[in-house]
TIVO-2410 file (N, C-alpha, C; in nm, 3 decimals):
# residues 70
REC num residu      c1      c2      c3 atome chaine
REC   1      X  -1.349  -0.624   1.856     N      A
REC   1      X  -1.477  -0.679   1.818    CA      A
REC   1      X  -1.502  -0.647   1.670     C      A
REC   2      X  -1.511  -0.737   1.610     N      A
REC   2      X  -1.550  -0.718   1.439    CA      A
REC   2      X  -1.697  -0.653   1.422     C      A
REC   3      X  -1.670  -0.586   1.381     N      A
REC   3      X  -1.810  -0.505   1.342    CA      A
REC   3      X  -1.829  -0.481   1.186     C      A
REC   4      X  -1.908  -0.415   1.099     N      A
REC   4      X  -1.927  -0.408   0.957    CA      A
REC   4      X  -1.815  -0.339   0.926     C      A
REC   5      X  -1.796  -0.175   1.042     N      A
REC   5      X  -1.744  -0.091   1.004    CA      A
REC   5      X  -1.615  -0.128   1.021     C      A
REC   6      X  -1.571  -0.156   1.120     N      A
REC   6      X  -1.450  -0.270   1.143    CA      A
REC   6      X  -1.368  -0.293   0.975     C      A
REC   7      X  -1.419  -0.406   0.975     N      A
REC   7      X  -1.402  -0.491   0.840    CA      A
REC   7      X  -1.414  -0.453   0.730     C      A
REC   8      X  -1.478  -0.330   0.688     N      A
REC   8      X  -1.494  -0.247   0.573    CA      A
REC   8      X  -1.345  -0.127   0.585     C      A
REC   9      X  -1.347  -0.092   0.676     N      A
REC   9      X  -1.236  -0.043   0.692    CA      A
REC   9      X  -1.071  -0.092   0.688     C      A
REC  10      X  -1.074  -0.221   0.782     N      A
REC  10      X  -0.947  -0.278   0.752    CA      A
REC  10      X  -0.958  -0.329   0.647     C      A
REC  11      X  -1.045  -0.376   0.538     N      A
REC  11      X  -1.005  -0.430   0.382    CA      A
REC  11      X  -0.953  -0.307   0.313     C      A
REC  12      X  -1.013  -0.167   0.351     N      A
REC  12      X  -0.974  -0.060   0.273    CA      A
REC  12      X  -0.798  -0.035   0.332     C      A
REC  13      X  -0.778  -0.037   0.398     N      A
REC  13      X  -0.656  -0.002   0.474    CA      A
REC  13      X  -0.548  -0.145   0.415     C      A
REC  14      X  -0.578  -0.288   0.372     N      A
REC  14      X  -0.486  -0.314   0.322    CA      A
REC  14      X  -0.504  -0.334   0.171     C      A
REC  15      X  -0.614  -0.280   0.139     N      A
REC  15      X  -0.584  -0.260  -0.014    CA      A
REC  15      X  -0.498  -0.126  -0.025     C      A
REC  16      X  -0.504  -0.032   0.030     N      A
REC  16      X  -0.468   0.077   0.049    CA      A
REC  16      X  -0.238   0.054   0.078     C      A
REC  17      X  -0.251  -0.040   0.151     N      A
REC  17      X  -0.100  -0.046   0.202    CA      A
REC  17      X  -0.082  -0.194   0.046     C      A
REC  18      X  -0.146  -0.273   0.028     N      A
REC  18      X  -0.073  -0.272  -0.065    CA      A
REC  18      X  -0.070  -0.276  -0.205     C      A
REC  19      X  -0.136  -0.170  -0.257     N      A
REC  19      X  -0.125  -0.069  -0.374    CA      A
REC  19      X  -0.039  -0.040  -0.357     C      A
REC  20      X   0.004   0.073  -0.227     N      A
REC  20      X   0.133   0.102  -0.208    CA      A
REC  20      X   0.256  -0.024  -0.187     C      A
REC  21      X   0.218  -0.112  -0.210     N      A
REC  21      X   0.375  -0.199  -0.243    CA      A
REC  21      X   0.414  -0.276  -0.065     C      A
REC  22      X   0.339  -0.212   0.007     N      A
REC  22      X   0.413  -0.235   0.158    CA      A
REC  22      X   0.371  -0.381   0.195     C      A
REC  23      X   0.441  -0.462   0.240     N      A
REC  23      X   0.415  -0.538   0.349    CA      A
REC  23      X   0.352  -0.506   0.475     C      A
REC  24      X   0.284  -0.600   0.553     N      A
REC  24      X   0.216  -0.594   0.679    CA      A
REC  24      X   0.396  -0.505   0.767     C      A
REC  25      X   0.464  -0.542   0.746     N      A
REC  25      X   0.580  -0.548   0.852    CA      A
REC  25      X   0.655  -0.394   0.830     C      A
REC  26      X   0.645  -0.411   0.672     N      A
REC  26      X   0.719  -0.263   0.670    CA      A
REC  26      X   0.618  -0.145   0.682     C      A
REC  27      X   0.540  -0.144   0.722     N      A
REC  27      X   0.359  -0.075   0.663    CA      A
REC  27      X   0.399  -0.017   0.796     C      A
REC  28      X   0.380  -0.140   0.927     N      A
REC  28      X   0.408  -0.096   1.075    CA      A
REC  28      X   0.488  -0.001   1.109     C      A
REC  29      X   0.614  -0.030   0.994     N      A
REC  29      X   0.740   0.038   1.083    CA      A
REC  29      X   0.704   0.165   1.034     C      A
REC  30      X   0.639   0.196   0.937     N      A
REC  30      X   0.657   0.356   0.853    CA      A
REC  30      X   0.532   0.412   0.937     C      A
REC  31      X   0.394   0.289   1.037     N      A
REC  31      X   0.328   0.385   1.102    CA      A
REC  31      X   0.387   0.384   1.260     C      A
REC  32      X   0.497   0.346   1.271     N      A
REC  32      X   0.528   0.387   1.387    CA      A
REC  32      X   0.446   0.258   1.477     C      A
REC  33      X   0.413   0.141   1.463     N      A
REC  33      X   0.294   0.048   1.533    CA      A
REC  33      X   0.338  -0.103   1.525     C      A
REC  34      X   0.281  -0.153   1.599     N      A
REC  34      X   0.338  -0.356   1.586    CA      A
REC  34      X   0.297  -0.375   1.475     C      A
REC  35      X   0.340  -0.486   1.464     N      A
REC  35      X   0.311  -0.534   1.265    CA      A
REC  35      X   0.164  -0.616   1.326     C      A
REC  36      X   0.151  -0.698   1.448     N      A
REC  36      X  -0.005  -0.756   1.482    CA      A
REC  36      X  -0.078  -0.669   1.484     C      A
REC  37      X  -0.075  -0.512   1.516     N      A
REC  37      X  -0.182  -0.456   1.565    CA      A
REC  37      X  -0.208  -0.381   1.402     C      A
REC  38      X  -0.157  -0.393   1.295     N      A
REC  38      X  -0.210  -0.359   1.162    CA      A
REC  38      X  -0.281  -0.508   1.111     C      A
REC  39      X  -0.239  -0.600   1.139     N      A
REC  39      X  -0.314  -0.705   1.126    CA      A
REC  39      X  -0.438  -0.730   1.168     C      A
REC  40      X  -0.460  -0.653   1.262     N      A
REC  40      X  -0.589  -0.672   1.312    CA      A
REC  40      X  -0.705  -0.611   1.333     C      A
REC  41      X  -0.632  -0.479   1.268     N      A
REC  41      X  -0.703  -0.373   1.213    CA      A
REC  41      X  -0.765  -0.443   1.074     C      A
REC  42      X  -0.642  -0.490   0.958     N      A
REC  42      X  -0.727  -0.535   0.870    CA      A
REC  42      X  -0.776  -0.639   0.858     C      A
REC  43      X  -0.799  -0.742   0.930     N      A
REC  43      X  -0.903  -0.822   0.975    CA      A
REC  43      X  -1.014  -0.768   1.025     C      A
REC  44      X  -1.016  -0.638   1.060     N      A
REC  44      X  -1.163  -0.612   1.128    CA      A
REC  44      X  -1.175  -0.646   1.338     C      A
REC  45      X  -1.093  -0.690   1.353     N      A
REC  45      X  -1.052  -0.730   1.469    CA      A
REC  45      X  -1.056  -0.600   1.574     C      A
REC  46      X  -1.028  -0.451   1.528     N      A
REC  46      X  -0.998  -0.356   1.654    CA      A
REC  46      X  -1.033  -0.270   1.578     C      A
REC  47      X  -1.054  -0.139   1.637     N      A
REC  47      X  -1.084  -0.025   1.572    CA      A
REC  47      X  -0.989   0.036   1.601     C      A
REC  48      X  -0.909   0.146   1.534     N      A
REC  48      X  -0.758   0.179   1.512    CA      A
REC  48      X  -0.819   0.307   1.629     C      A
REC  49      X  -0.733   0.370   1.666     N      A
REC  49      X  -0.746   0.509   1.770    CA      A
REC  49      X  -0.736   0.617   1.661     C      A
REC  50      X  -0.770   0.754   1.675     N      A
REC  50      X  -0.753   0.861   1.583    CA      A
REC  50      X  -0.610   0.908   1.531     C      A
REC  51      X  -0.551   0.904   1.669     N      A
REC  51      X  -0.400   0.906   1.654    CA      A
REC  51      X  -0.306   0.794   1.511     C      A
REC  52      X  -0.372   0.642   1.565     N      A
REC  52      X  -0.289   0.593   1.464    CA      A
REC  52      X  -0.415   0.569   1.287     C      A
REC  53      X  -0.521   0.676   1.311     N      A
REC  53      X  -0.569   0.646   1.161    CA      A
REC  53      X  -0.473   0.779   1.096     C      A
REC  54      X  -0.418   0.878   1.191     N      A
REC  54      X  -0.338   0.965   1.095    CA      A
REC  54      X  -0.199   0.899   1.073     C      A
REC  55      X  -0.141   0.783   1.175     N      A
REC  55      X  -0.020   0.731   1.091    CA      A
REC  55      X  -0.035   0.681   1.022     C      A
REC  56      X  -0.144   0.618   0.987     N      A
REC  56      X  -0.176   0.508   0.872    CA      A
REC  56      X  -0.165   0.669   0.757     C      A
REC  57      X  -0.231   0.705   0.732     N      A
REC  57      X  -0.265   0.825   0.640    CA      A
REC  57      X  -0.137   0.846   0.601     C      A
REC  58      X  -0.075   0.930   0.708     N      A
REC  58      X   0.081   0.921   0.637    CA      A
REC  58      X   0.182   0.874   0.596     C      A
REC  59      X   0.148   0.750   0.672     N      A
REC  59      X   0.229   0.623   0.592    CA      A
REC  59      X   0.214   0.632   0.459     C      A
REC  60      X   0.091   0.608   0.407     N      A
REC  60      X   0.043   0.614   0.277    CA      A
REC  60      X   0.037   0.751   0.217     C      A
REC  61      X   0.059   0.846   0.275     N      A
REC  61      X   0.067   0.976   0.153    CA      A
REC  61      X  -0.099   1.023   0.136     C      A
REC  62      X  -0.161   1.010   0.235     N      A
REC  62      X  -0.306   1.011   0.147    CA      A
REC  62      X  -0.347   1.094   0.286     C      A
REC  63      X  -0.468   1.183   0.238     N      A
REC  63      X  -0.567   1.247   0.338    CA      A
REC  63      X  -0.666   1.150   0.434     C      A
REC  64      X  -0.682   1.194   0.533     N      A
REC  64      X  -0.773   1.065   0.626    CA      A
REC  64      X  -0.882   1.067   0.595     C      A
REC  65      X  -0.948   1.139   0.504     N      A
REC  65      X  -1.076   1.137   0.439    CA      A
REC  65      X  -1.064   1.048   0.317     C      A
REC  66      X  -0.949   1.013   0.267     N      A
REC  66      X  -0.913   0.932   0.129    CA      A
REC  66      X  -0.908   0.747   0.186     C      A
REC  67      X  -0.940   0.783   0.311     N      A
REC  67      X  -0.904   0.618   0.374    CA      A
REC  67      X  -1.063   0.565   0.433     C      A
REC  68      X  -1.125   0.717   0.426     N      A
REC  68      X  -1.305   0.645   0.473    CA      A
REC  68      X  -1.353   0.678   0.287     C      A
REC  69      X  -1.305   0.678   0.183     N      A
REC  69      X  -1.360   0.644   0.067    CA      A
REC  69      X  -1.353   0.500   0.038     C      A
REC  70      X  -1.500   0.444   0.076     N      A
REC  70      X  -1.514   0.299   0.054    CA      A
REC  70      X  -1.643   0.277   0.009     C      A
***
């Protein structure tokens, strides 16, 4: 369900993946996740679980507090 927080979040998450250079596809493989279900995170589409906002984090090298700076 798209919500504000949703959608504020997945825009941050693929500006975030690609600063870092990644594709939707290779982004997945480094969080361990389907390449749709990062898609639809940054569409705003799902809210990620806690578990995969720390693969996202480490995918990217960054603290999970550096991914709610928006």
């Amino acid at each position: 369900m798209k919500t504000d927080v949703n959608i504020t979040f997945g825009k941050r998450v693929a500006e975030l993946r690609k600063n870092a250079g990644y594709s939707q596809e290779q982004f997945a493989f480094k969080c361990e996740v389907d390449r749709t279900y990062i898609g639809t995170i940054e569409r705003g589409e799902k809210s990620p679980t806690l578990n995969t906002i720390d693969k996202i984090a480490n995918a990217l090298g960054i603290s999970k507090s550096e991914l709610f700076n928006y």
